[in-house]
C-alpha positions as CSV (number, residue, x, y, z in Angstrom):
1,X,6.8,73.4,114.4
2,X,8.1,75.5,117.2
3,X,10.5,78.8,116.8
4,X,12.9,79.8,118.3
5,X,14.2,83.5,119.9
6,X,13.7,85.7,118.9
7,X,11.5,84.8,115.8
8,X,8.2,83.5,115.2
9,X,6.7,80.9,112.8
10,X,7.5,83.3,110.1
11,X,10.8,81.3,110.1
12,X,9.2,78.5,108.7
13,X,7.5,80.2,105.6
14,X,9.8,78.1,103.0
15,X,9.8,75.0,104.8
16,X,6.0,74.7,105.1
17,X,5.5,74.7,101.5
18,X,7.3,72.1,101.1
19,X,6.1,70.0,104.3
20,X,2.5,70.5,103.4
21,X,2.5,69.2,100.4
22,X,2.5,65.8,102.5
23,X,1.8,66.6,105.9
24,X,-0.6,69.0,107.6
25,X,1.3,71.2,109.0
26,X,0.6,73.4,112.7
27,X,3.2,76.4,113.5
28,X,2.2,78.4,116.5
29,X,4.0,81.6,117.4
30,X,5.1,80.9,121.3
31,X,3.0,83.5,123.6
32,X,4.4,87.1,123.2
33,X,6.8,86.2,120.0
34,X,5.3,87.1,116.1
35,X,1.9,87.9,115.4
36,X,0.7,86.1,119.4
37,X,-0.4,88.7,122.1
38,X,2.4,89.4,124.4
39,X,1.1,89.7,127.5
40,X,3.0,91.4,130.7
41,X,5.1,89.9,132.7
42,X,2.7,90.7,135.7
43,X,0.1,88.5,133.5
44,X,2.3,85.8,132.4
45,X,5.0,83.7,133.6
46,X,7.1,83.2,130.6
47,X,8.6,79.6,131.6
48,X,9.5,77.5,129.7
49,X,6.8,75.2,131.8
50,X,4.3,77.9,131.1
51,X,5.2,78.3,127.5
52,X,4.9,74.1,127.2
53,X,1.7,74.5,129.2
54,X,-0.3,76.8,126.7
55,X,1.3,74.9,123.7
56,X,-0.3,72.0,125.0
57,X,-3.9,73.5,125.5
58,X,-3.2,74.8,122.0
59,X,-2.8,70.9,120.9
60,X,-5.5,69.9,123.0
61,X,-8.2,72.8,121.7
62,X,-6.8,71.3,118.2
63,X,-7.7,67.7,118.8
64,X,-4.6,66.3,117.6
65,X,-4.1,63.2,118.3
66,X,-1.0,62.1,116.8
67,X,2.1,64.4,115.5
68,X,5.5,65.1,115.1
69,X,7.4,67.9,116.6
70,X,9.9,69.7,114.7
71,X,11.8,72.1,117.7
72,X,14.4,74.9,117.2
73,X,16.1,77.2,120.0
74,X,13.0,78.1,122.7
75,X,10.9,76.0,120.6
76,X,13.2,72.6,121.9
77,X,12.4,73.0,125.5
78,X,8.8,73.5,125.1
79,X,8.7,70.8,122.3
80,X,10.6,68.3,124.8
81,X,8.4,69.1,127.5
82,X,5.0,68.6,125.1
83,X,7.0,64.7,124.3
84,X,7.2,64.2,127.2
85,X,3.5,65.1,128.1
86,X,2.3,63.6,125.1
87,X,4.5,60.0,124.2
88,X,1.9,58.2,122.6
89,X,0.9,60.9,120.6
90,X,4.0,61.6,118.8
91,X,4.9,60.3,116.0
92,X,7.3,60.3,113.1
93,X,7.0,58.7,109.3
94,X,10.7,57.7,108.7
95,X,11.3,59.2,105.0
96,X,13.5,57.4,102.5
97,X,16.7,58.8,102.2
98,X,15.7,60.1,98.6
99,X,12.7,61.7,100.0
100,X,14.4,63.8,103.1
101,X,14.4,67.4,103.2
């Protein structure tokens, strides 16, 4: 799950609940938003190719090896960018319309 601006993963706290009760759920605060070290300017480049970048090693130091991305705001073009990275690694169970959030 990735936030958007200017929020964090806080932003999730009621839907995570509720999506961990069947799914294991992984919500990073972006570098420099929430609880993450914000780093200078001088120290990072706050891209959205940057932000995608250290998203991934995130995945990667996680060993995931299949998910679904849910993306909001700044979250959407890092999220797109890890899809895009990442295609047969994402994944989506298709919930019966009785079981959708």
């Amino acid at each position: 799950m990735l936030h958007g601006y200017p929020t964090s993963s806080h932003m999730f706290r009621n839907l995570i609940p509720i999506l961990s009760k069947q799914y294991h759920v992984v919500a990073p605060d972006l570098p420099g938003f929430g609880y993450s070290d914000a780093p200078g300017n001088q120290d990072f480049d706050y891209t959205f190719d940057n932000l995608a970048g250290t998203m991934q090693a995130f995945i990667d130091q996680l060993g995931l090896k299949r998910f679904a991305i849910y993306i909001f705001d700044y979250g959407a073009p890092v999220g797109l960018r890890l899809a895009m990275a990442n295609p047969q690694k994402i994944h989506w169970h298709h919930l019966p319309e009785r079981e959708r959030l």
